[in-house]
C-alpha positions in Angstrom: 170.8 146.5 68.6 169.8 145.4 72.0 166.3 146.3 71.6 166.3 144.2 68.1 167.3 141.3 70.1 164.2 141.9 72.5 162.1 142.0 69.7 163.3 138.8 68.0 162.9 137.0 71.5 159.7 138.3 72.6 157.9 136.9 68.9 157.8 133.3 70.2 156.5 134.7 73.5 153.6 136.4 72.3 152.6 133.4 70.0 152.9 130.7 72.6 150.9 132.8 75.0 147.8 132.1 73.4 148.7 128.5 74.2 150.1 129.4 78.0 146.7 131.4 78.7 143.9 128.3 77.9 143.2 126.6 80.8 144.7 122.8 80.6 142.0 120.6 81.9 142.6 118.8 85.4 140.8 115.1 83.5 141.0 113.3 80.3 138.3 115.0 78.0 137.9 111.9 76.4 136.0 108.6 77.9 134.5 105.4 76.7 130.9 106.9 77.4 128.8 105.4 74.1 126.6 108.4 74.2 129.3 111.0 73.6 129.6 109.2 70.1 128.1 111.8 67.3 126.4 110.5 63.8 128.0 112.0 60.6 131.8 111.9 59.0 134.6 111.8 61.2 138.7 112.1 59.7 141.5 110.9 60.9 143.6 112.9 62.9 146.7 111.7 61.3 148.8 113.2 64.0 147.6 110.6 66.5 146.9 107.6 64.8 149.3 105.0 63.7 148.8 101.9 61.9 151.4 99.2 63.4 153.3 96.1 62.2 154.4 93.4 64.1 156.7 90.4 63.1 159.2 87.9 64.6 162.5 88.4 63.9 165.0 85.0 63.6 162.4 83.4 66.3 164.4 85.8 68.7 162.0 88.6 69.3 159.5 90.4 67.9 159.7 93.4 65.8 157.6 96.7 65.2 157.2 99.4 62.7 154.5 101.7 61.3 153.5 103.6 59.0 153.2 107.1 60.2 150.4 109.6 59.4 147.7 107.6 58.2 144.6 109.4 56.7 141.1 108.7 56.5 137.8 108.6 57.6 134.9 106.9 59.4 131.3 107.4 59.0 128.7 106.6 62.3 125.2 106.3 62.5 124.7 105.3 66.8 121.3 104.2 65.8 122.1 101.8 62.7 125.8 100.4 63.7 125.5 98.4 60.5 125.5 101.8 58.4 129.2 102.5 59.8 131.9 102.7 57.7 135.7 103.0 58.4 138.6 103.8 55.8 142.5 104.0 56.3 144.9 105.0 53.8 148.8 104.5 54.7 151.5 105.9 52.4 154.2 103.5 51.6 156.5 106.1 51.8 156.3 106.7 55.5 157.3 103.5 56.9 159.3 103.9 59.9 161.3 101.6 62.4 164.1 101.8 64.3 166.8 102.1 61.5 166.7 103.9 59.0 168.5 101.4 56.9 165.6 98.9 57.4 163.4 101.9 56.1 164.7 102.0 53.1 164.8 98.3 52.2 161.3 98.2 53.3 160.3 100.8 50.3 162.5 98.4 47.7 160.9 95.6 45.4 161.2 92.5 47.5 158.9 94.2 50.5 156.7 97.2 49.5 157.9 98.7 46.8 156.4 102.0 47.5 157.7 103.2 43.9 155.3 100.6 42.2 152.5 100.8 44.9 152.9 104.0 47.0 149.8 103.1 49.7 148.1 100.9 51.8 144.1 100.8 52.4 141.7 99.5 54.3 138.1 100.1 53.6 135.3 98.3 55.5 132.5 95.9 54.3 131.1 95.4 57.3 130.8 96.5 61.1 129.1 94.6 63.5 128.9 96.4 67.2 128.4 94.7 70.2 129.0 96.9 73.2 132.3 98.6 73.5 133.9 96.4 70.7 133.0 95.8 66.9 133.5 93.5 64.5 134.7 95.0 61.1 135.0 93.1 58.4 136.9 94.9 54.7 139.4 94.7 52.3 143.1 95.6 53.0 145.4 96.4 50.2 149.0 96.1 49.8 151.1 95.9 47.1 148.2 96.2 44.5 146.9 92.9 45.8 143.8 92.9 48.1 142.4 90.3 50.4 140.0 90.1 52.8 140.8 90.7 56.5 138.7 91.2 59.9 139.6 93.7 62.4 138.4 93.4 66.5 138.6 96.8 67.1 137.3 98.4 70.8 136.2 102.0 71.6 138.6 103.7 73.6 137.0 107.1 74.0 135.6 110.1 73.2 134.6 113.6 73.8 135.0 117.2 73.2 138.3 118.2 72.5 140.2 120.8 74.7 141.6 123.1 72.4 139.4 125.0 69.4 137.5 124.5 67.7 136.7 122.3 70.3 135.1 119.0 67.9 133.9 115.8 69.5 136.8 113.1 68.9 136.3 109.5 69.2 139.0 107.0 69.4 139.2 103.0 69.1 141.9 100.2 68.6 141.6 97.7 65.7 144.1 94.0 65.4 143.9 91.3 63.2 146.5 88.9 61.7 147.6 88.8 58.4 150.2 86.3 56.4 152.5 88.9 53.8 152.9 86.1 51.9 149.1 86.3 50.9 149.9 90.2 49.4 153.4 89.3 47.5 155.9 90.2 50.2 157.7 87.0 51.1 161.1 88.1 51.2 162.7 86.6 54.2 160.3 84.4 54.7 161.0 82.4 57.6 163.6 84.1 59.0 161.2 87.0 59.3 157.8 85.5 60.4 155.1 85.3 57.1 152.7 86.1 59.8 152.0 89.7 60.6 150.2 91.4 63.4 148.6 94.5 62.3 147.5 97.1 64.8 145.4 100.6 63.9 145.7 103.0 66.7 142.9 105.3 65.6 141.6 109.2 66.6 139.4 111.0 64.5 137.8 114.3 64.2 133.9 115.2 63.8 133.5 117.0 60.6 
């Protein structure tokens, strides 16, 4: 018996080790250096992106919540910028604040209605680059209505990833302003402001 409990103990040992053994690096591995940036198709690494909402709440503060593990992908070409594309799919589903009660009226008729219209998208028209930051013009969908919206979006970093297989990632941070009026979501409306600051949080992966 006591060797049986070894055994069951040692199993998460010997697969973490793997994990213990690679060398953690001593800097960042990513870094707003342009030329680090690779051409092709690059997806979303859903774990680390987030696509954030922001409204005021009874003029009293102002609130956030997201919709968790977006997915995606964005196309680069370093020497035509205005070949770029970027697309972000959200899943209604996976809204999340701070209470779970909010969740859930979130996902009913009078906000999302994820039952009706179970994502979110944004797909690019448009990207103008300018340094460090881009203009990105597209289409954002919720609720089965779509309207056009312009994201600022600025590079953050990127780089070769420390762990395998060891892919370039490149990262950037996108706003821009929307009323939820304009998509069919009034409900609240102004109690809870019609104006709504979006924010995407983005990594993605070389392919």
């Amino acid at each position: 018996m006591r060797h049986y409990f070894l055994s069951v103990f040692a199993i998460p040992l010997m697969l973490a080790a793997p994990l213990v053994a690679q060398q953690m690096p001593t800097t960042p591995p990513g870094a707003p250096i342009a030329s680090r940036v690779t051409a092709g198709t690059h997806t979303i690494d859903g774990a680390h992106t987030q696509v954030l909402f922001t409204v005021n709440h009874l003029g009293f503060s102002n609130y956030t919540g997201q919709f968790a593990q977006p997915s995606g992908t964005l196309v680069l070409d370093p020497k035509n910028p205005s070949r770029d594309k970027v697309e972000v799919t959200f899943q209604i589903d996976k809204v999340q604040t701070t209470v779970p009660a909010l969740d859930a009226h979130l996902k009913k008729p009078e906000f999302f209605d994820s039952t009706m219209f179970p994502e979110g998208k944004f797909v690019s028209t448009r990207v103008t680059v300018k340094g460090m930051t881009a203009t990105i013009a597209g289409n954002l969908t919720l609720k089965g209505v779509t309207r056009p919206v312009i994201l600022q979006a600025r590079f953050i970093g990127a780089g070769k990833a420390p762990y395998p297989p060891n892919k370039t990632n490149i990262g950037f941070t996108a706003t821009t302003s929307i009323k939820r009026s304009d998509f069919g979501i009034s409900y609240g409306v102004p109690l809870v402001s019609d104006k709504v600051d979006l924010t995407i949080n983005a990594a993605f992966e070389a392919q």
